[in-house]
VMD Tcl script that builds the backbone (N, CA, C; Angstrom):
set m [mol new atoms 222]
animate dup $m
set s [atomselect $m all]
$s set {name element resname resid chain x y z} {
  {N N UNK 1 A 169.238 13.287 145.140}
  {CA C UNK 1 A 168.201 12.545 145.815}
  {C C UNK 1 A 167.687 11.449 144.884}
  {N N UNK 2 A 167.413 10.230 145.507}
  {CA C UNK 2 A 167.240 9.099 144.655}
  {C C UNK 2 A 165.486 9.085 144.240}
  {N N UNK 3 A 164.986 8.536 143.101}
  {CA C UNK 3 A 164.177 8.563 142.648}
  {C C UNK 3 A 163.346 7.497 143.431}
  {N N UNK 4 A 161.940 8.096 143.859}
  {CA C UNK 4 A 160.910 7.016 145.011}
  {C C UNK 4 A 160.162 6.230 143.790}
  {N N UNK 5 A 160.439 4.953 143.972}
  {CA C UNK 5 A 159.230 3.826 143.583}
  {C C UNK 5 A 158.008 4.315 143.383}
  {N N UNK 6 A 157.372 3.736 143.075}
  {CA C UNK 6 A 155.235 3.881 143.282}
  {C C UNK 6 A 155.130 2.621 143.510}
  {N N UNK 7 A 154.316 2.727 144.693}
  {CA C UNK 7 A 154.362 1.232 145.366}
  {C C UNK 7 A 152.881 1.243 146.010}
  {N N UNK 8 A 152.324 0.457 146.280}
  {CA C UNK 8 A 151.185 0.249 146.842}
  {C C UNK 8 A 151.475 0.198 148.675}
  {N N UNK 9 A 150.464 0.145 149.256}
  {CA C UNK 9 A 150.681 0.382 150.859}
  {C C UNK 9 A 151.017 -1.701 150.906}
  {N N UNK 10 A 150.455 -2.006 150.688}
  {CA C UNK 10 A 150.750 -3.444 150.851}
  {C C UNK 10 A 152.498 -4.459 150.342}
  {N N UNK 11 A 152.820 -3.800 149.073}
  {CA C UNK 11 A 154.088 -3.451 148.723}
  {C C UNK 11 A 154.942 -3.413 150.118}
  {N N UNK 12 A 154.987 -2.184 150.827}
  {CA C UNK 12 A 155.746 -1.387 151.479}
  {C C UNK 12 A 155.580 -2.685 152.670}
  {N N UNK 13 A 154.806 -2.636 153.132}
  {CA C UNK 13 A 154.460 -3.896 154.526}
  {C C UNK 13 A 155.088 -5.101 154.003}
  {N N UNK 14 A 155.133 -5.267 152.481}
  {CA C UNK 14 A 156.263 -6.873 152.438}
  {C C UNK 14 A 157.451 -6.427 152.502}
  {N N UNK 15 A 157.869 -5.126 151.917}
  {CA C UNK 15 A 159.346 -4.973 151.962}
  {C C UNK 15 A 159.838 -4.896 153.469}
  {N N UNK 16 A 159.090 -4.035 154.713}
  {CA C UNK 16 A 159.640 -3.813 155.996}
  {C C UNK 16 A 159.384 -5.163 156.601}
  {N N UNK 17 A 158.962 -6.177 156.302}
  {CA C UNK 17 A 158.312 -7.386 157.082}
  {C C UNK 17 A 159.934 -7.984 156.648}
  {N N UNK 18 A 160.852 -7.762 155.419}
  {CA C UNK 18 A 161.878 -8.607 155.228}
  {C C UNK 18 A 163.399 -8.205 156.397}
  {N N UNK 19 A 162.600 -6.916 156.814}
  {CA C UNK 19 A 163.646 -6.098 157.517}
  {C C UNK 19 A 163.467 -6.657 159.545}
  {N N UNK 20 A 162.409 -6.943 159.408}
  {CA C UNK 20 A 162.153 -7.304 161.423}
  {C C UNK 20 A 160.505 -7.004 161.596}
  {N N UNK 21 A 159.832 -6.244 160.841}
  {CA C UNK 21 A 158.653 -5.778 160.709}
  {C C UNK 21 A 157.250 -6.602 160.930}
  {N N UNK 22 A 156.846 -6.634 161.775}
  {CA C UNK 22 A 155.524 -7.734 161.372}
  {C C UNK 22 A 154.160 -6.480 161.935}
  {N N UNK 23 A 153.070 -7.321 161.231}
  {CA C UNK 23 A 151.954 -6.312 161.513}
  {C C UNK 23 A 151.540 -6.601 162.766}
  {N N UNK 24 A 151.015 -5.464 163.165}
  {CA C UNK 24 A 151.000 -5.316 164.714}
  {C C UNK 24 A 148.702 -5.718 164.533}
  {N N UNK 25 A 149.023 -4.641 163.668}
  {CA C UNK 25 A 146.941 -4.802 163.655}
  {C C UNK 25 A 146.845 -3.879 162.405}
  {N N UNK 26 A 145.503 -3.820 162.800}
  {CA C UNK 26 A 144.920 -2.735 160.916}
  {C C UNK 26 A 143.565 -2.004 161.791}
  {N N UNK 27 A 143.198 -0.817 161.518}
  {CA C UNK 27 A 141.712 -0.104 161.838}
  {C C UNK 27 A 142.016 0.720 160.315}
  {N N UNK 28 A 140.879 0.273 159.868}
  {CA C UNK 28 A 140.672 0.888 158.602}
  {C C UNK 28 A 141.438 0.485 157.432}
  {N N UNK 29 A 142.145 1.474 156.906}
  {CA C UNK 29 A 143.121 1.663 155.690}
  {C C UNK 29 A 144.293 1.904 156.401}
  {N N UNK 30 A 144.946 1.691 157.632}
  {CA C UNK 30 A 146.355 1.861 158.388}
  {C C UNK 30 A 146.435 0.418 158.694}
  {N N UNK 31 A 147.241 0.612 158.316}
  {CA C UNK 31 A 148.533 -0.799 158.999}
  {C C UNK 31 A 149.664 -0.245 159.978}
  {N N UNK 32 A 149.220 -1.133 161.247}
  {CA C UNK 32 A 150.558 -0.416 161.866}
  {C C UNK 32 A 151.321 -2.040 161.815}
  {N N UNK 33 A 152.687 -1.511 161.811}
  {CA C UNK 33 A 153.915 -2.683 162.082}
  {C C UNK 33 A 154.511 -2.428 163.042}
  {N N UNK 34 A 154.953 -3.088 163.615}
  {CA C UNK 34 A 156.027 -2.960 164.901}
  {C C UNK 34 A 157.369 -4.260 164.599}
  {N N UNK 35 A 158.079 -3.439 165.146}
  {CA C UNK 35 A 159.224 -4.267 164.920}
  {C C UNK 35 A 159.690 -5.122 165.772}
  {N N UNK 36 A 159.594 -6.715 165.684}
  {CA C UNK 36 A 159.804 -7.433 166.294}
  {C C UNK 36 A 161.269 -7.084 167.606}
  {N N UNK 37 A 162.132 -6.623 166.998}
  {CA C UNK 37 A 163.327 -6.682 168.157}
  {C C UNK 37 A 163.236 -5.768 168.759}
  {N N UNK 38 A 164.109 -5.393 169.818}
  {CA C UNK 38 A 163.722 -3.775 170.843}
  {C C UNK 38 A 164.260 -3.064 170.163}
  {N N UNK 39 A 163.945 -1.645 169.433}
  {CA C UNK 39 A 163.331 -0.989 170.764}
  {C C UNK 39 A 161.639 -1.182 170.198}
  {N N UNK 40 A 161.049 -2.211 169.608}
  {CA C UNK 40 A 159.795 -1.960 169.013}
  {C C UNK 40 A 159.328 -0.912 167.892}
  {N N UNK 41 A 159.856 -0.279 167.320}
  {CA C UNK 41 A 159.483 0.394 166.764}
  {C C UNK 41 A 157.956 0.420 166.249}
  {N N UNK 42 A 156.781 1.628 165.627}
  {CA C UNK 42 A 155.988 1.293 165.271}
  {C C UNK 42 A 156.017 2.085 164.157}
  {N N UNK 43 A 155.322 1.503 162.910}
  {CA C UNK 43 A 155.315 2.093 161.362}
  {C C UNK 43 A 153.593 2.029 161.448}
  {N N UNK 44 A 153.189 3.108 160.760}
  {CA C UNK 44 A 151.886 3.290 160.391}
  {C C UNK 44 A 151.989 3.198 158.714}
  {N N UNK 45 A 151.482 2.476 158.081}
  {CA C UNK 45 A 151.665 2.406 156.382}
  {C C UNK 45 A 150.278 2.383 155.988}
  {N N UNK 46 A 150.071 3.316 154.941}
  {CA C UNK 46 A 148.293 3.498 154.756}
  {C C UNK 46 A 148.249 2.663 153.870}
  {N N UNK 47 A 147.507 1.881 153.880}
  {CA C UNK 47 A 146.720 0.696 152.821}
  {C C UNK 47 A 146.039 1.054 151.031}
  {N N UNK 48 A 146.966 2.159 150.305}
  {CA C UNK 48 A 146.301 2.482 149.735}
  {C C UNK 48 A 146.894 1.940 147.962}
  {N N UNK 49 A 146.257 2.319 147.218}
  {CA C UNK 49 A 146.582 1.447 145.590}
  {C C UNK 49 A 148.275 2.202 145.629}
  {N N UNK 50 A 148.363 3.623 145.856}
  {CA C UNK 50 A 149.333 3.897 145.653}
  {C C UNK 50 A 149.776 5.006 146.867}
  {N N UNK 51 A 150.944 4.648 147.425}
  {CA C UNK 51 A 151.559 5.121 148.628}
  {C C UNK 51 A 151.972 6.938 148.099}
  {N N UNK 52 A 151.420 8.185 148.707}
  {CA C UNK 52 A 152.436 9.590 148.404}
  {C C UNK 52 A 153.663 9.657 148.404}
  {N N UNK 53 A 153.929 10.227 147.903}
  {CA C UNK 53 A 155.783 10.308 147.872}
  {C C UNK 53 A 156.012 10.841 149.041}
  {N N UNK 54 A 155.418 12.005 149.697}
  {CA C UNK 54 A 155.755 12.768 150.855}
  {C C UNK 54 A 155.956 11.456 152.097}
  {N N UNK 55 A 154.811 10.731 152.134}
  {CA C UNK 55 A 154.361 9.364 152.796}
  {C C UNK 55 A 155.695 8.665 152.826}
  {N N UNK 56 A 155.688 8.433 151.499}
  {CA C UNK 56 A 156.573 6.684 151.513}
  {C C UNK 56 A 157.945 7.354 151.940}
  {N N UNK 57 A 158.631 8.676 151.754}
  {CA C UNK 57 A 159.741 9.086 151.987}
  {C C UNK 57 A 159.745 8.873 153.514}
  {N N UNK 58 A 158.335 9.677 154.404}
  {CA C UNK 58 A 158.678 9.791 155.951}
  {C C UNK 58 A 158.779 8.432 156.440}
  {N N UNK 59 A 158.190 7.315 155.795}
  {CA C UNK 59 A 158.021 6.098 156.321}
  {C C UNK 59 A 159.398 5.390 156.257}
  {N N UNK 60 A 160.101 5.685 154.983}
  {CA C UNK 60 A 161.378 4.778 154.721}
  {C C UNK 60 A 162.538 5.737 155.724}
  {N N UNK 61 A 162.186 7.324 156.073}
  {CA C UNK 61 A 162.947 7.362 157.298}
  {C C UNK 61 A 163.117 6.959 158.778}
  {N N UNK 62 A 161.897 6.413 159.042}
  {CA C UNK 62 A 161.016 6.278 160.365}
  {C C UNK 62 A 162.255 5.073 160.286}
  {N N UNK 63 A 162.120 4.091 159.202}
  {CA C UNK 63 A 162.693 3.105 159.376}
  {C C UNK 63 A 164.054 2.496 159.674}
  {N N UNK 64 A 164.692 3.836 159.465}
  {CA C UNK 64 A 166.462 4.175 159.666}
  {C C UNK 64 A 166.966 3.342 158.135}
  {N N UNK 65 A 166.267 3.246 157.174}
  {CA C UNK 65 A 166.655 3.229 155.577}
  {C C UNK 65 A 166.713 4.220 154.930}
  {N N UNK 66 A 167.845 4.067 153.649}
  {CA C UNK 66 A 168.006 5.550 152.371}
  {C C UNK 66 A 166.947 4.421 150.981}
  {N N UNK 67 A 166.790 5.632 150.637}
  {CA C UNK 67 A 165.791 5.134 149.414}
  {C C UNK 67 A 166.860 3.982 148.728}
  {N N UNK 68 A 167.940 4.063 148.338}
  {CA C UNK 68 A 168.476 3.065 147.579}
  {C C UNK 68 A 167.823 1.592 148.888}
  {N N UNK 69 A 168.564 1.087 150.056}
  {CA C UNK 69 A 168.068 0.306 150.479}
  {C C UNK 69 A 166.525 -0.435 150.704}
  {N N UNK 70 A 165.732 0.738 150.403}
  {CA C UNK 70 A 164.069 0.351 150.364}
  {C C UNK 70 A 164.015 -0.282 149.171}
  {N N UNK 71 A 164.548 0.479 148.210}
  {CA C UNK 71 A 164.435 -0.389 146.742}
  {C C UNK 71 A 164.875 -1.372 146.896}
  {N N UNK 72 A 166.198 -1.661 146.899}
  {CA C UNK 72 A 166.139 -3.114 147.314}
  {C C UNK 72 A 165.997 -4.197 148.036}
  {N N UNK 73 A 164.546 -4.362 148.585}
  {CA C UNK 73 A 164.064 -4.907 149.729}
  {C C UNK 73 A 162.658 -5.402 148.974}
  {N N UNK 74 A 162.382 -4.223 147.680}
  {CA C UNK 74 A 161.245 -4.647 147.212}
  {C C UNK 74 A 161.567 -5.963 146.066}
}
mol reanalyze $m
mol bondsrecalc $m
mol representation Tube
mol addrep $m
């Protein structure tokens, strides 16, 4: 299993924004993204100094990416 980054929640929203991603809105400390092409997808990414590992793992699956490809996006 590949070793997860430490990335900030804001981090993560530039890397999926390079992928189709744009922000949809914000309430609070959530960012949701939705993905411009169909089927829409929606990503919830918490706004925080530093993203959980448990977090950033479910998020980079949501996204149909392997950790090597997230890394390089950042």
């Amino acid at each position: 299993m590949s070793q997860l980054p430490r990335v900030s929640g804001r981090e993560v929203v530039r890397a999926l924004q390079k992928i189709g991603y744009a922000q949809d809105r914000q309430r609070g400390s959530h960012i949701v993204l939705r993905h411009v092409d169909p089927p829409h997808r929606r990503l919830t990414v918490p706004d925080h100094q530093e993203v959980a590992k448990g977090t950033l793992r479910a998020i980079i699956r949501q996204a149909g990416l392997t950790v090597e490809e997230f890394t390089d996006l950042l």
